[in-house]
C-alpha positions as a Markdown table, in Angstrom:
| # | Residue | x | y | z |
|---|---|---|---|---|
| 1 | Unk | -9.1 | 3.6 | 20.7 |
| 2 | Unk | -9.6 | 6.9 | 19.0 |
| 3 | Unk | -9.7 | 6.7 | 14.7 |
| 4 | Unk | -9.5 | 9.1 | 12.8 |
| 5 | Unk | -12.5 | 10.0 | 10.3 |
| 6 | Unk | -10.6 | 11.3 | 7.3 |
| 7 | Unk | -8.3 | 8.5 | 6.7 |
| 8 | Unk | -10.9 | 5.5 | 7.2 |
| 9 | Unk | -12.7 | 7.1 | 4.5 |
| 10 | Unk | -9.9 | 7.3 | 2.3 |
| 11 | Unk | -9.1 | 3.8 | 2.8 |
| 12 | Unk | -12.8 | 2.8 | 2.1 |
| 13 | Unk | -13.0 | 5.0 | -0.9 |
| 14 | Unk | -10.1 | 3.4 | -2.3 |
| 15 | Unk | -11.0 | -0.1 | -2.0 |
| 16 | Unk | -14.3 | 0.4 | -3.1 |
| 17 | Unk | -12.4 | 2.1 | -6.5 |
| 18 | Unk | -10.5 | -0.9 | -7.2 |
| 19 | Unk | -13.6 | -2.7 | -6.5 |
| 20 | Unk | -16.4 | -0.7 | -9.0 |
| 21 | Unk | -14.4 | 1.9 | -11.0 |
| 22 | Unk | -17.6 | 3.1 | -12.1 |
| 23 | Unk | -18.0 | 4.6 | -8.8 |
| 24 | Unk | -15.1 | 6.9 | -8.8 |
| 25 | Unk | -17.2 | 10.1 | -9.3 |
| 26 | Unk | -19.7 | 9.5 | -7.0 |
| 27 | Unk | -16.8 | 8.3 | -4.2 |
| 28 | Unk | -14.6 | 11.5 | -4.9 |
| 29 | Unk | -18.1 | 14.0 | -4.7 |
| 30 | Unk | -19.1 | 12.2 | -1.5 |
| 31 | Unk | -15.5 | 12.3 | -0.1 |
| 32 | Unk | -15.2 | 16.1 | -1.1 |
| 33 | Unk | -18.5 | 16.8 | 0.8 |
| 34 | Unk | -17.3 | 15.4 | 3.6 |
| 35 | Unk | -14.3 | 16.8 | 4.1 |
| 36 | Unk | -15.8 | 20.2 | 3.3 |
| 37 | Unk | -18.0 | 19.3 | 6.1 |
| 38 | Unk | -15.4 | 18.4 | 8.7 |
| 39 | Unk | -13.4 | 21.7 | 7.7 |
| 40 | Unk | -16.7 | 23.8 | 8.4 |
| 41 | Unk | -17.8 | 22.4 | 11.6 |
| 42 | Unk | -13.7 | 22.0 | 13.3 |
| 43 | Unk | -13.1 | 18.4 | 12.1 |
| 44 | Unk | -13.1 | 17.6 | 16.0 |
| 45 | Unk | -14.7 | 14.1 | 14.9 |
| 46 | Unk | -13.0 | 11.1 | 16.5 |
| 47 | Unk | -14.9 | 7.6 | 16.5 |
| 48 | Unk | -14.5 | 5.9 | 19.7 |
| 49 | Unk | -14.9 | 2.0 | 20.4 |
């Protein structure tokens, strides 16, 4: 089963928003970072289980 990094983060970012809205500035720096990271290094990541 191949899953795809970018969307599971967006679907944990966005529960943990409803969650703690407090944290919606921390969530969207540490999502940006990521996906800056992943477009740098050829976003080839795929978690398999």
């Amino acid at each position: 089963m191949n899953l795809a990094l970018t969307p599971l983060i967006s679907l944990i970012a966005g529960i943990l928003i409803l969650l703690v809205p407090r944290l919606l500035n921390y969530i969207v720096a540490i999502y940006l970072i990521v996906i800056g990271l992943v477009g740098i290094f050829g976003g080839n990541f795929n978690l398999r289980f």
